[in-house]
DSSP file (Angstrom, degrees, kcal/mol; ACC not computed):
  #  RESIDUE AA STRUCTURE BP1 BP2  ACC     N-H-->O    O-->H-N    N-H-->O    O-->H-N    TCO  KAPPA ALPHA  PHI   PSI    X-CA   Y-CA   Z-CA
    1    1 A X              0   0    0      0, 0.0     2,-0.4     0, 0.0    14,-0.2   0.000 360.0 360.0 360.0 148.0   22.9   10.5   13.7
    2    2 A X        -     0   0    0     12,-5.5     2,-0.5    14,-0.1    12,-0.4  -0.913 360.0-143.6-109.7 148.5   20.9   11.5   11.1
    3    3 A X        -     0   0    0     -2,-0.4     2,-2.5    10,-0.2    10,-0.2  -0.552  17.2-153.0-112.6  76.8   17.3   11.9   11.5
    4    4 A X    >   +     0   0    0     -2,-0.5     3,-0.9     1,-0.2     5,-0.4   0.026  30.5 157.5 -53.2  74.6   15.7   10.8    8.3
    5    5 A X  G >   +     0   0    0     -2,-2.5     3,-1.7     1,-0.2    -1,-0.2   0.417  56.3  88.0 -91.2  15.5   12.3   12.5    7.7
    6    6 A X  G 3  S+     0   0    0      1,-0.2    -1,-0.2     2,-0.1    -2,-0.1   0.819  80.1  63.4 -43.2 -30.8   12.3   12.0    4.0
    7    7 A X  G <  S-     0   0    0     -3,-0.9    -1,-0.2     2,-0.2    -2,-0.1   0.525 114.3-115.1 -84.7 -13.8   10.9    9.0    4.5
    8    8 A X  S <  S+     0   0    0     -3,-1.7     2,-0.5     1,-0.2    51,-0.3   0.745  79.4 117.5  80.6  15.8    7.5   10.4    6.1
    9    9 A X    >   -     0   0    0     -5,-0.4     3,-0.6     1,-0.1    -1,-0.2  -0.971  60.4-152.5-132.4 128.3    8.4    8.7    9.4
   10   10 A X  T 3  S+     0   0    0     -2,-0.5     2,-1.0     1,-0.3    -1,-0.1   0.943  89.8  55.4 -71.2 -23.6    8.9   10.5   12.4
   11   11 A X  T 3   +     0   0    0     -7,-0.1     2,-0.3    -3,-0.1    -1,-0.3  -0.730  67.9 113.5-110.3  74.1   11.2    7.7   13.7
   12   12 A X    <   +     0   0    0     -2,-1.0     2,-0.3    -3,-0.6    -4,-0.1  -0.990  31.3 168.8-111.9 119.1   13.9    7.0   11.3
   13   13 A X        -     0   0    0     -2,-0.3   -10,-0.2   -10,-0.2     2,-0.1  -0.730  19.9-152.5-144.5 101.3   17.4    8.0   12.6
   14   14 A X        +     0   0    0    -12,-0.4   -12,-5.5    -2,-0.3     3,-0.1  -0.340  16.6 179.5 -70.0 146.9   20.4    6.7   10.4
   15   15 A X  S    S-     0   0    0      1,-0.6     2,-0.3   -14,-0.2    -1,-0.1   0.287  74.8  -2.9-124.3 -13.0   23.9    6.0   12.0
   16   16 A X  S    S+     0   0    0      1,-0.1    -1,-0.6   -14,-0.1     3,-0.1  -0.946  94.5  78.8-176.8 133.2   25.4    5.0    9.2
   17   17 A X  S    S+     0   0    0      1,-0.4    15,-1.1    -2,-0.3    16,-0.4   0.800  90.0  89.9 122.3  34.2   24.7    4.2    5.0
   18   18 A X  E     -A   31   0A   0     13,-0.3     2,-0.4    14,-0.1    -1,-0.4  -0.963  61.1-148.4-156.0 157.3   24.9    8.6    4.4
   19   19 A X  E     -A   30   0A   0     11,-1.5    11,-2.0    -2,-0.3     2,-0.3  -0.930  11.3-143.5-129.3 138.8   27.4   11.3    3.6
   20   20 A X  E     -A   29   0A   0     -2,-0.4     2,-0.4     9,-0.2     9,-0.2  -0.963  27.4-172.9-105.7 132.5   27.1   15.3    4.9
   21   21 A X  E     -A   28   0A   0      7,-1.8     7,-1.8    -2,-0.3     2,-0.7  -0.921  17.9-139.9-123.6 129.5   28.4   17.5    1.8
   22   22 A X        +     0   0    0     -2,-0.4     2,-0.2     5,-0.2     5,-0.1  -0.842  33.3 162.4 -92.6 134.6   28.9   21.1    2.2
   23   23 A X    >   -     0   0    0     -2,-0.7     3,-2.0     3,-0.4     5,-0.0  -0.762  53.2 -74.4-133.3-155.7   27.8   23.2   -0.9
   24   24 A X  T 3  S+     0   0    0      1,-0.4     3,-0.1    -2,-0.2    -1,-0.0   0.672 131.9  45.8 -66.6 -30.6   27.0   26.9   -1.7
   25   25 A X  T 3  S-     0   0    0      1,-0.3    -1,-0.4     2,-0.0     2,-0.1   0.294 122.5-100.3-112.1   0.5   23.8   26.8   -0.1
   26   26 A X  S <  S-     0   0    0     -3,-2.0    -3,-0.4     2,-0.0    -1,-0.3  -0.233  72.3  -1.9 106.2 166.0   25.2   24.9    3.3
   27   27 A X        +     0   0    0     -5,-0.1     2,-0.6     1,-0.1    -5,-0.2   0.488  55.8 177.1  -5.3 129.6   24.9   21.3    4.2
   28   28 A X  E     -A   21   0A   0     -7,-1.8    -7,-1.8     2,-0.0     2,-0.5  -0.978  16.6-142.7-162.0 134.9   23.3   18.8    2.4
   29   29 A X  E     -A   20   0A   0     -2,-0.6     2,-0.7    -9,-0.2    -9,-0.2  -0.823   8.9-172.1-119.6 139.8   22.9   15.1    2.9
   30   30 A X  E     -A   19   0A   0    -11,-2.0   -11,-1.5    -2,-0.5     2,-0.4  -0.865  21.1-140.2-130.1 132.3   22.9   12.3    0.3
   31   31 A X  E >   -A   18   0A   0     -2,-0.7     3,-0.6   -13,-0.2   -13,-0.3  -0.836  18.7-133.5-100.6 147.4   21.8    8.4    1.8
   32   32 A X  T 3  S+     0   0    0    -15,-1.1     2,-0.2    -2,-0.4    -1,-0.1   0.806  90.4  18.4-109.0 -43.8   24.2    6.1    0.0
   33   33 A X  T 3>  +     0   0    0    -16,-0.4     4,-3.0     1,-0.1    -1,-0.3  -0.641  56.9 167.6-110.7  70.8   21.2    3.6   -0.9
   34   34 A X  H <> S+     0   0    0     -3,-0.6     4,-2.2     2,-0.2     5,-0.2   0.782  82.4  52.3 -59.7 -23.6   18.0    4.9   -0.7
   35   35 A X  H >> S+     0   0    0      2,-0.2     4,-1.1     3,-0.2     3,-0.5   0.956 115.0  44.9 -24.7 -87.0   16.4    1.8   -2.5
   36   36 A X  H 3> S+     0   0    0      2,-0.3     4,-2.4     1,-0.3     5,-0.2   0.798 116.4  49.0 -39.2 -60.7   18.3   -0.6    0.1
   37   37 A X  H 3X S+     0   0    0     -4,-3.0     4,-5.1     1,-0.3    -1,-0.3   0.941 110.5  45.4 -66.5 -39.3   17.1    1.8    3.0
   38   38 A X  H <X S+     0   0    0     -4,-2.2     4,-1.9    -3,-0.5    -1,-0.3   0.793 113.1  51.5 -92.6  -7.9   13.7    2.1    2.3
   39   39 A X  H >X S+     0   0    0     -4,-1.1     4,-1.2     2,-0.2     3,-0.6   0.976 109.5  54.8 -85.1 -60.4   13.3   -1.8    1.6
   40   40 A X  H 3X S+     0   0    0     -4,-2.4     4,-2.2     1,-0.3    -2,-0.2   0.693 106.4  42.1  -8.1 -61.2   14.7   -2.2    4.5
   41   41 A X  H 3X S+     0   0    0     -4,-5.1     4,-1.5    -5,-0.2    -1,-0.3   0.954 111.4  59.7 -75.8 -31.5   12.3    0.0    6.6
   42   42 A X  H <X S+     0   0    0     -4,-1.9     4,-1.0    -3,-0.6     3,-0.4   0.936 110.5  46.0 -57.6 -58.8    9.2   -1.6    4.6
   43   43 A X  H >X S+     0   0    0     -4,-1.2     4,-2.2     1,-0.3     3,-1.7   0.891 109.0  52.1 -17.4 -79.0   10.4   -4.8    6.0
   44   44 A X  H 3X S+     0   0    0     -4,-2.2     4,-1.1     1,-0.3    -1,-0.3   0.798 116.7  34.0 -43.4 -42.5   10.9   -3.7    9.2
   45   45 A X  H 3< S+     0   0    0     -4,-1.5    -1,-0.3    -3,-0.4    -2,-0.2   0.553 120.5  56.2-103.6  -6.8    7.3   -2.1    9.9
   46   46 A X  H << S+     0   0    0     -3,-1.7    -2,-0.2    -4,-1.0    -1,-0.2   0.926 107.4  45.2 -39.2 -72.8    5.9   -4.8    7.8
   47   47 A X  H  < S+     0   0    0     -4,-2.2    -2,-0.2    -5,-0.1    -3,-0.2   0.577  93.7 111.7 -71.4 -32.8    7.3   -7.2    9.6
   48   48 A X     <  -     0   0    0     -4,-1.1    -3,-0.1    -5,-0.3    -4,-0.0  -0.229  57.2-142.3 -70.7 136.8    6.3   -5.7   12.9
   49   49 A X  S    S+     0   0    0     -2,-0.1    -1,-0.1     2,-0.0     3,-0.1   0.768  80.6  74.4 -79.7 -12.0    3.7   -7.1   15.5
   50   50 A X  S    S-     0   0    0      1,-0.1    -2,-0.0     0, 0.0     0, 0.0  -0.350  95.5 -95.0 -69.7 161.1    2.2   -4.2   16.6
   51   51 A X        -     0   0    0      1,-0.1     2,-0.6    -2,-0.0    -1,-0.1  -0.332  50.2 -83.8 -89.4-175.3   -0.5   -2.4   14.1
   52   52 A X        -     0   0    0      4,-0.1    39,-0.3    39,-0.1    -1,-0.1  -0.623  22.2-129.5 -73.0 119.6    0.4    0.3   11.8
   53   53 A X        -     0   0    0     -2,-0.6    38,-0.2     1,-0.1    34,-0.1   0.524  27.0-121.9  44.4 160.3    0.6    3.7   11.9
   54   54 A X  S    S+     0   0    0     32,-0.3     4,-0.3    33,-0.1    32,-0.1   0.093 127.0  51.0 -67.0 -20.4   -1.2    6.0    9.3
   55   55 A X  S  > S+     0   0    0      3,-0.1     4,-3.6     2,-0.1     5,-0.1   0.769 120.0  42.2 -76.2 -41.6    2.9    7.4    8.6
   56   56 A X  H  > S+     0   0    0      1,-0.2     4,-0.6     2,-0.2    -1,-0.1   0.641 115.2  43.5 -83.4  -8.4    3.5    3.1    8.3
   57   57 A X  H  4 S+     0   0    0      2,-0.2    -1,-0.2     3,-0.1    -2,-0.1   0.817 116.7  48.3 -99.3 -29.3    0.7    2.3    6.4
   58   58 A X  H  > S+     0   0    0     -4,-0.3     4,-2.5     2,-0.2     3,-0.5   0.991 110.3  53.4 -67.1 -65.7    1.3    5.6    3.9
   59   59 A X  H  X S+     0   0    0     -4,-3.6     4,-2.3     1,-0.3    -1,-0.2   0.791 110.4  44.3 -75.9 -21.8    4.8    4.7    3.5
   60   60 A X  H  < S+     0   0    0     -4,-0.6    -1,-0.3     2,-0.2    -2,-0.2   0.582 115.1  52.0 -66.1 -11.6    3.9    1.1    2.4
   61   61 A X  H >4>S+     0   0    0     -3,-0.5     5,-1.5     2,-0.1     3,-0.5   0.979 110.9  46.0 -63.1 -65.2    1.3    2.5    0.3
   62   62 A X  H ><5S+     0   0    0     -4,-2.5     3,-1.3     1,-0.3    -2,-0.2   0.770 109.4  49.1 -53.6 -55.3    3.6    4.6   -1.2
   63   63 A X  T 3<5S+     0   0    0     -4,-2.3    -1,-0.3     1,-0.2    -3,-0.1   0.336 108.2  63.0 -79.3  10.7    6.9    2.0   -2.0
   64   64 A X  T < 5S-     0   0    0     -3,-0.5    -1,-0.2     2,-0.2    -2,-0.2   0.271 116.7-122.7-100.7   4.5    4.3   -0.1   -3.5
   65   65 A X  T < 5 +     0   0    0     -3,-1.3    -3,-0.2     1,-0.2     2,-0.1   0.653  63.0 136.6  94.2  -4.6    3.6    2.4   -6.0
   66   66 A X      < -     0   0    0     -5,-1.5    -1,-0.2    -6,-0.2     2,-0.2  -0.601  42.8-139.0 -84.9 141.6   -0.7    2.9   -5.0
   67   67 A X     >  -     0   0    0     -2,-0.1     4,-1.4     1,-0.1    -1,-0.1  -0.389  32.2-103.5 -52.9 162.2   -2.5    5.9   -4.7
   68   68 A X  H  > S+     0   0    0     -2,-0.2     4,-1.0     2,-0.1     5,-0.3   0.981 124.7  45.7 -51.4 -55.8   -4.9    6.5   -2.2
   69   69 A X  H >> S+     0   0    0      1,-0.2     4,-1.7     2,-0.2     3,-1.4   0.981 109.6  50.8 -44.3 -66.9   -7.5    5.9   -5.0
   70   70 A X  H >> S+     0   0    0      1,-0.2     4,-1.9     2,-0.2     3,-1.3   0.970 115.4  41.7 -43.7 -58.2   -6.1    2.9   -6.6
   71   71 A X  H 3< S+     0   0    0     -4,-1.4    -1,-0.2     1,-0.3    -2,-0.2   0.488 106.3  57.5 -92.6  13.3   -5.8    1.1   -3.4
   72   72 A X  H <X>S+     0   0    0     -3,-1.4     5,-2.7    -4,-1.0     4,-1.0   0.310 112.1  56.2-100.7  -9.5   -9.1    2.1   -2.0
   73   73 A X  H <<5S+     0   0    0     -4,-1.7     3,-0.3    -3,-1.3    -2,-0.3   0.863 100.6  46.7 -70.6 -42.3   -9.9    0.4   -5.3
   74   74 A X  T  <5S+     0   0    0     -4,-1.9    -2,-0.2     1,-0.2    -1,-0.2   0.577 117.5  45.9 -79.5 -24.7   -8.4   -2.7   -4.8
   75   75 A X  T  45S-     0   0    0      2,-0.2    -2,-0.2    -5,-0.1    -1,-0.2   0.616 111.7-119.3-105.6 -15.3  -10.1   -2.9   -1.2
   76   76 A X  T  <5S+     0   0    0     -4,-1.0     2,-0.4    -3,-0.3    -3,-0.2   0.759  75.1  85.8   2.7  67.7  -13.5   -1.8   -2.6
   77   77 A X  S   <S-     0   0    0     -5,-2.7    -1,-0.2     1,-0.1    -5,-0.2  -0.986  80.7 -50.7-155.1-162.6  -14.3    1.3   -0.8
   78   78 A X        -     0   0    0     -2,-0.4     4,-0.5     1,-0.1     3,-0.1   0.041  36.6-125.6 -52.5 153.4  -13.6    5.5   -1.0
   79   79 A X  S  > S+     0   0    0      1,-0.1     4,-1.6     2,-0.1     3,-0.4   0.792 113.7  65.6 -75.3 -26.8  -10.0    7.3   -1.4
   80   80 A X  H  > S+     0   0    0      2,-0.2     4,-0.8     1,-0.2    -1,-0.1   0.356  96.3  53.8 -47.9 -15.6  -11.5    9.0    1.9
   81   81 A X  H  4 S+     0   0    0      2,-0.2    -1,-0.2    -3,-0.1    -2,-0.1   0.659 107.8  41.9 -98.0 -37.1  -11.4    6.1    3.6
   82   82 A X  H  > S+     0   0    0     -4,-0.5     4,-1.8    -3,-0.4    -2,-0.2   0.623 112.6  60.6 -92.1 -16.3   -8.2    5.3    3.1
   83   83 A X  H  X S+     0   0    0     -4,-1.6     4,-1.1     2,-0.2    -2,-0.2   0.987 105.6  44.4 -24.6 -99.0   -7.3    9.0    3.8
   84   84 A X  H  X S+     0   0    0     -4,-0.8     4,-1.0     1,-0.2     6,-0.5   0.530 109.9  63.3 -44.9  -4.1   -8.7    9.2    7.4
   85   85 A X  H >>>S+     0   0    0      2,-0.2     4,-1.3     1,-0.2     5,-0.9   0.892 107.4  38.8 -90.6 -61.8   -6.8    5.7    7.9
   86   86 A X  H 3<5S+     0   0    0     -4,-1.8   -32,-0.3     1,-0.3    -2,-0.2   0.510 121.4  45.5 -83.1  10.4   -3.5    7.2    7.4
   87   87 A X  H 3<5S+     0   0    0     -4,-1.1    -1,-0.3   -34,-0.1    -2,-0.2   0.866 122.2  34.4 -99.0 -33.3   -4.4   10.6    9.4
   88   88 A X  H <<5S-     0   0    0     -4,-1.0    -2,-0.2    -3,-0.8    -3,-0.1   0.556  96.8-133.4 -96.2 -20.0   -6.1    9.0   12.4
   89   89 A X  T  <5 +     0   0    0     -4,-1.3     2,-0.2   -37,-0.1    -3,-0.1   0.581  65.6 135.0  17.1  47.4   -3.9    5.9   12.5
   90   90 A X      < +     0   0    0     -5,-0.9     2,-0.8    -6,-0.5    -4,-0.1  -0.154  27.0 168.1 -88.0  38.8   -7.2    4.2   12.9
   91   91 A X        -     0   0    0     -6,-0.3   -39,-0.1   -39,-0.3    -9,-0.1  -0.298  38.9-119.3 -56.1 108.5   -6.6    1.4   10.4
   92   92 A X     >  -     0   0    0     -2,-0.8     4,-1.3     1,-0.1     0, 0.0  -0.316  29.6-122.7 -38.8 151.0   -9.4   -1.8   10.4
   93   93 A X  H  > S+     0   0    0      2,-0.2     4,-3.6     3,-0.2    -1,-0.1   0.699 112.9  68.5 -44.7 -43.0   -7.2   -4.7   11.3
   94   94 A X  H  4 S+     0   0    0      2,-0.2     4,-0.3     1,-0.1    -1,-0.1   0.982 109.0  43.7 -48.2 -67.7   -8.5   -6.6    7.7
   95   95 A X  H >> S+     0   0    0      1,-0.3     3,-2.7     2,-0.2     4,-2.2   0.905 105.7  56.2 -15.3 -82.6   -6.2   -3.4    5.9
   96   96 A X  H >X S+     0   0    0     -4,-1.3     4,-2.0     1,-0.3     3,-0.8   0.909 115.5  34.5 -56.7 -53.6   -3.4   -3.3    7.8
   97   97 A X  H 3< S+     0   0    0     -4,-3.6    -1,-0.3     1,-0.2    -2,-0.2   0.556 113.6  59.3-100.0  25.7   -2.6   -6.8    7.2
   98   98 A X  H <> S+     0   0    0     -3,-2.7     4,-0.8    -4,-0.3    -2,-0.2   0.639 113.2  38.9 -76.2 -29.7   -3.9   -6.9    3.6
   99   99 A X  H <X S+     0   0    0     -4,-2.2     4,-0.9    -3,-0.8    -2,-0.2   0.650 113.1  55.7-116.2 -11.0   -1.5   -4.1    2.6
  100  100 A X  H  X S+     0   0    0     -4,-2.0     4,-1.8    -5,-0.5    -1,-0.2   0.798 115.0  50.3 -56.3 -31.1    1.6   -5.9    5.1
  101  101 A X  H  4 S+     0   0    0     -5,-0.3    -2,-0.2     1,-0.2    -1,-0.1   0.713 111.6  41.2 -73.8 -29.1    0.6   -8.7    2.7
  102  102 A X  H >X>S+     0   0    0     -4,-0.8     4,-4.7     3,-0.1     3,-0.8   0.667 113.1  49.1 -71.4 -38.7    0.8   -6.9   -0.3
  103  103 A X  H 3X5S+     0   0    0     -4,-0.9     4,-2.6     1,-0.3     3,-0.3   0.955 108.9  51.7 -66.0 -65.1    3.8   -5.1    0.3
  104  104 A X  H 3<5S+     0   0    0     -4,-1.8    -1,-0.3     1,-0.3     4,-0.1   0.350 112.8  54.3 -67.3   6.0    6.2   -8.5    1.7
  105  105 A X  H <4>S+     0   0    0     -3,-0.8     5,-1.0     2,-0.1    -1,-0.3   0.671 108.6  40.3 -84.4 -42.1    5.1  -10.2   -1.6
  106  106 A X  H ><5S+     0   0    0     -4,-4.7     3,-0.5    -3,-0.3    -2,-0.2   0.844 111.3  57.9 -71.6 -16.7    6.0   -7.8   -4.0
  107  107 A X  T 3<<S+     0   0    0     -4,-2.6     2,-1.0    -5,-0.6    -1,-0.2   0.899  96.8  64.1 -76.2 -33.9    9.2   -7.1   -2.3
  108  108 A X  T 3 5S-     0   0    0      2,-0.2     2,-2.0    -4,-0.1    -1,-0.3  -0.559 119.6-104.5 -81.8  80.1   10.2  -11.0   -2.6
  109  109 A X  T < 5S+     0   0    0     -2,-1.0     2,-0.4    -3,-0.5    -1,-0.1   0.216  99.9  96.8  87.9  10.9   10.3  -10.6   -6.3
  110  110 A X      < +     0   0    0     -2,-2.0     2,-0.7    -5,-1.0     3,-0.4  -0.688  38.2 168.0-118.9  89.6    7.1  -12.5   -6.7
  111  111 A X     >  +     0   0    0     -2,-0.4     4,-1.6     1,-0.2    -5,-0.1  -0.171  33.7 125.5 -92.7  33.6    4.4  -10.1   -7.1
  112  112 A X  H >> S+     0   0    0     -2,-0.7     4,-2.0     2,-0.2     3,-0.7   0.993  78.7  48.9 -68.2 -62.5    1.7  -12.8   -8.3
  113  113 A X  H >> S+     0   0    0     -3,-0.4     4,-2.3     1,-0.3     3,-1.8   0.943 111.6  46.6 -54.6 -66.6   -0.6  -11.8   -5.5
  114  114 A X  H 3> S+     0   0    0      1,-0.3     4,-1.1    -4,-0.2    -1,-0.3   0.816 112.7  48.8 -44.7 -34.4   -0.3   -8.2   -6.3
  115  115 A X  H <X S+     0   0    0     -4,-1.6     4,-0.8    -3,-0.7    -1,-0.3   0.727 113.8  45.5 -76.7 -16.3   -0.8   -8.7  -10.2
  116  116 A X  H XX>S+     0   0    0     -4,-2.0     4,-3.9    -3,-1.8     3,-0.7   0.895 107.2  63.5 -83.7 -37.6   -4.2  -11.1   -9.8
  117  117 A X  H 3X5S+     0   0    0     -4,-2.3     4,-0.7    -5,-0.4    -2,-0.2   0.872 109.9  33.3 -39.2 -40.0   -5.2   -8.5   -7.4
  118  118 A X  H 3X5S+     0   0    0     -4,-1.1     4,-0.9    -5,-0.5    -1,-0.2   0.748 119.0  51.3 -77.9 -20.2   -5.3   -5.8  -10.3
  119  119 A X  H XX5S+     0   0    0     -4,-0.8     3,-1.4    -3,-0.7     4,-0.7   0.968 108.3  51.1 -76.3 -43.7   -6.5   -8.2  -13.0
  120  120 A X  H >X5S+     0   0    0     -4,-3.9     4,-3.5     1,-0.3     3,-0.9   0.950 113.4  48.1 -67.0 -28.4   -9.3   -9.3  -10.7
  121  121 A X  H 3<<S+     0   0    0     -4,-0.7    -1,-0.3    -5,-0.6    -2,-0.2   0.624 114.7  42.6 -87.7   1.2  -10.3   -5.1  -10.1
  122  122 A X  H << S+     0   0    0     -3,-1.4    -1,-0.3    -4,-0.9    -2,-0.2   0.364 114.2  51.5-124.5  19.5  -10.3   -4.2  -13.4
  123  123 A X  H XX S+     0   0    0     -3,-0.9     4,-2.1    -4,-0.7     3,-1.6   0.562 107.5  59.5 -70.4 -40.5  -12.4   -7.9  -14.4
  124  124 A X  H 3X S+     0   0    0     -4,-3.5     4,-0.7    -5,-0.4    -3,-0.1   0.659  95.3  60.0 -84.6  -2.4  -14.9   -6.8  -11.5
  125  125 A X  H 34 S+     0   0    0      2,-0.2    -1,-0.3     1,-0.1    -2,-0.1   0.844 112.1  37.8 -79.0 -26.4  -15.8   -3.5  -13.4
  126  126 A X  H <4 S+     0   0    0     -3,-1.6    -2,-0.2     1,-0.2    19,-0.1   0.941 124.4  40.7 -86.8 -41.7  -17.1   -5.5  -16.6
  127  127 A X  H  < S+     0   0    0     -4,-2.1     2,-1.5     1,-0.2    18,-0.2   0.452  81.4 105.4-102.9   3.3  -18.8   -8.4  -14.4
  128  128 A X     <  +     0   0    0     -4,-0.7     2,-0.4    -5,-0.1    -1,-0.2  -0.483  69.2  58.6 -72.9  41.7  -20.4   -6.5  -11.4
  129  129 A X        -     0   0    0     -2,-1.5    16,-2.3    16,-0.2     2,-0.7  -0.829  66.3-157.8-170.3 133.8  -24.3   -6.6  -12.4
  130  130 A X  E     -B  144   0B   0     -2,-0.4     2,-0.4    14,-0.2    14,-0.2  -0.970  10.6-139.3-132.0 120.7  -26.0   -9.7  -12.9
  131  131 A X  E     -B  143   0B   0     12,-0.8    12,-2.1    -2,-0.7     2,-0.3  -0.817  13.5-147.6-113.1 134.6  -29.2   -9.8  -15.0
  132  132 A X        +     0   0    0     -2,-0.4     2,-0.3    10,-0.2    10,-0.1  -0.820  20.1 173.9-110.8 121.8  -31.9  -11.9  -13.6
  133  133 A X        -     0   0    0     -2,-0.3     8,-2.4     2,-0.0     2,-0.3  -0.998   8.2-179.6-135.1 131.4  -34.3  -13.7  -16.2
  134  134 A X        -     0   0    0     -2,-0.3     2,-0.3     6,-0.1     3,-0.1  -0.971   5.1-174.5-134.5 171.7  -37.0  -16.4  -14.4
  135  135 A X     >  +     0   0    0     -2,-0.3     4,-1.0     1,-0.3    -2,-0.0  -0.851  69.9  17.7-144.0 157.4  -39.4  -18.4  -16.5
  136  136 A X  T  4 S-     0   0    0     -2,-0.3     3,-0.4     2,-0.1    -1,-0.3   0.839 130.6 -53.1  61.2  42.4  -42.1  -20.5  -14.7
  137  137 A X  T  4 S-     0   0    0      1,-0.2     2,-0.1    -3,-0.1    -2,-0.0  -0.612 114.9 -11.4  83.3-157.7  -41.9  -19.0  -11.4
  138  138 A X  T  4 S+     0   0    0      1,-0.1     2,-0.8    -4,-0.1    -1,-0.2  -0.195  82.1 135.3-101.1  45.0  -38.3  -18.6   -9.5
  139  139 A X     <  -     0   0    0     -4,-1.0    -4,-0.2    -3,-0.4    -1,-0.1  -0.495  51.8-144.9 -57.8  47.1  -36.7  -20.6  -11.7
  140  140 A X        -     0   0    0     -2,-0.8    -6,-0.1     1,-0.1    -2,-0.1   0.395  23.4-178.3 -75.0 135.1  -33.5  -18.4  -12.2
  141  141 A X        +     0   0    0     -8,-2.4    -1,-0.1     2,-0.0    -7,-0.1  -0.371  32.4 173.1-125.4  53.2  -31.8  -18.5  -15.8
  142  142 A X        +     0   0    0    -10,-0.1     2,-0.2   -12,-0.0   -10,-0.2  -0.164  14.1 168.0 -58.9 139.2  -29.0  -16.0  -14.5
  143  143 A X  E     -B  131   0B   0    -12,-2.1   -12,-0.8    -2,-0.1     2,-0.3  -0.872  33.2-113.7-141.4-176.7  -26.2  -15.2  -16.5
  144  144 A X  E     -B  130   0B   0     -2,-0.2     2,-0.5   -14,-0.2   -14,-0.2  -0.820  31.6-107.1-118.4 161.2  -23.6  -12.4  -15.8
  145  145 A X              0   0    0    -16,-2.3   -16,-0.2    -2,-0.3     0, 0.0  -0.758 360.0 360.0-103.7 142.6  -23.1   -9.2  -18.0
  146  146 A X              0   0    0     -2,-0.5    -1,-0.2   -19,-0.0   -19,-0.1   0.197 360.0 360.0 -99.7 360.0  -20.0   -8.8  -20.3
C-alpha cells in the first residue's frame, strides 16, 4: 500500500493504479493516473455526508483551480477567512456545501454554475453602489452606477 500524501490528505492509501521505480537517488513512485485519481477522491469527499475537513475543503479548492482569494471572492468575504476554514476545519455549513456544489458541477463537464458564478463577481464590482436621487420628499429616482 502506498500512502498517498501528495494529495494533501492524510488518508489516502493506494492499493493499486501506481508503479515503485528504483533510480539513482532510490525509490520513487509514479501514480498511473493522477487526473483519474484525484477526480476520483474529489468525488468521493464531495460526495460524502459528513462535513469537510480544512485538508477536504483545500483539496477541492485546489482541483477546481481557486485561490484562497478568488474564492473568498466569489463567497464575498476575506482570503483569511477562508484560511482559518481550511486550518481549523471549522467550515460554516453554507461553504462547505457551496464549494461540494461547485466542485460536482464542474466535474460533470458542465461548469455553467461555476462560469455565472465568475461573470456575476466581476459584474458586482461595476454595479455595487447605488446612487440615490429623491425629488418631492422620499420619492426615490434610484438608478444603479455603471
Amino acid at each position: 500500500m502506498y500512502h498517498y500524501v501528495e494529495s494533501g490528505l492524510p488518508n489516502v492509501w493506494l492499493s493499486n493504479g501506481y508503479v515503485v521505480k528504483e533510480t539513482a537517488y532510490g525509490e520513487s513512485v509514479a501514480i498511473t493516473d493522477v487526473e483519474g485519481l484525484h477526480d476520483f477522491i474529489g468525488k468521493t469527499i464531495a460526495e460524502k455526508p459528513a462535513a469537510l475537513s480544512g485538508a477536504e475543503f483545500r483539496f477541492l479548492r485546489k482541483e477546481l483551480g481557486l485561490s484562497q482569494e478568488r474564492l473568498a471572492n466569489i463567497v464575498g468575504l476575506s482570503s483569511q477567512a477562508v484560511a482559518i476554514w481550511e486550518k481549523t476545519d471549522k467550515i460554516p455549513t453554507v461553504n462547505d456545501r457551496y464549494l461540494r456544489g461547485l466542485y460536482l458541477e464542474a466535474k460533470t463537464g458542465e461548469a455553467d454554475l461555476m462560469a455565472a458564478i465568475h461573470s456575476i463577481n466581476d459584474l458586482d464590482h461595476d454595479l455595487h453602489k447605488l446612487n440615490l436621487e429623491f425629488e418631492d420628499g422620499w420619492h426615490e429616482q434610484g438608478k444603479a452606477c455603471a
